[in-house]
C-alpha positions in Angstrom: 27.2 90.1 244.5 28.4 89.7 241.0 26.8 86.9 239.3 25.9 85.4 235.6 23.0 83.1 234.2 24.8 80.0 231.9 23.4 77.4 230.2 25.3 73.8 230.4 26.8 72.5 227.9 27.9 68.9 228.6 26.2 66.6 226.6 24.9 65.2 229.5 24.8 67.9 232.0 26.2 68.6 235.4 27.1 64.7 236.4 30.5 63.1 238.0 32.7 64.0 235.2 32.3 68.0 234.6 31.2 67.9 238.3 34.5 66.8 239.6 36.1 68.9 237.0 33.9 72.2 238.1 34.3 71.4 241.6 38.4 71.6 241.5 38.5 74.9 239.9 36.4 76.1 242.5 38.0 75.4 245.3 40.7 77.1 243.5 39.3 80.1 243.4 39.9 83.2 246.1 36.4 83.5 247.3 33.2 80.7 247.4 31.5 80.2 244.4 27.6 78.9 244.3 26.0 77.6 241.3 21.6 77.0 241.0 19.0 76.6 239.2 15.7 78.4 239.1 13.8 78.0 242.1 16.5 76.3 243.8 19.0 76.6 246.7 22.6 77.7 245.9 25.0 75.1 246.3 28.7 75.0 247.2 30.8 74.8 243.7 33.3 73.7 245.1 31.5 70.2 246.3 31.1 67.9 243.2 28.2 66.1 245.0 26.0 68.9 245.4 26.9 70.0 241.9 25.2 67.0 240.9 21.8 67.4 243.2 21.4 70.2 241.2 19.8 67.7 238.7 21.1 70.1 236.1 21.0 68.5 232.6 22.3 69.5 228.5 20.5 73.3 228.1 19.5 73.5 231.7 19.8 77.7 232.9 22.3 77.9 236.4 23.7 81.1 238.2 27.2 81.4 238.8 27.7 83.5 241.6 30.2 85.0 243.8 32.2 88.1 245.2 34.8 87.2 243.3 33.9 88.4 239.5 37.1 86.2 238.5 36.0 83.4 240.2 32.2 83.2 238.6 34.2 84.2 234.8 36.2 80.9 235.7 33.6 78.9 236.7 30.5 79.9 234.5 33.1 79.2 231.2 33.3 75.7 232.8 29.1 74.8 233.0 29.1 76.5 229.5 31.9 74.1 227.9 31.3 70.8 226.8 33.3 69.0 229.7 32.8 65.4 228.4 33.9 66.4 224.7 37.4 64.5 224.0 
């Protein structure tokens, strides 16, 4: 299953904001996308609630993954960008 390793880049890491924003391009995607962190349990991307058990903060290392290639492109360039940055 195709996946990739990203580091977060908002400020403050993975919480409501880039969550919510992560979690709606997600559930736009054509296949389920998971996102964790090292030694954790996947969770559903396209939940911004687990996103944010995650605990994932500024720098923190998560896997994208999916079957859809596309779909973990999309979503690991969104835990990369700086989602609170205006």
């Amino acid at each position: 299953m195709p996946s990739k390793t990203v580091t977060v880049g908002s400020a403050v890491g993975l919480h409501a904001r880039p969550a919510a924003a992560i979690a709606a391009a997600a559930a736009e995607q054509s296949a389920p996308v998971t996102l964790s962190v090292e030694g954790g349990e996947p969770v559903d991307a396209g939940s911004a609630l687990l996103i944010m058990t995650l605990g994932a903060g500024n720098g923190a290392t998560v896997v994208v993954e999916s079957e859809d290639e596309a779909a973990v492109a999309a979503i690991a360039a969104l835990v990369e960008a700086d989602l609170d940055a205006e």
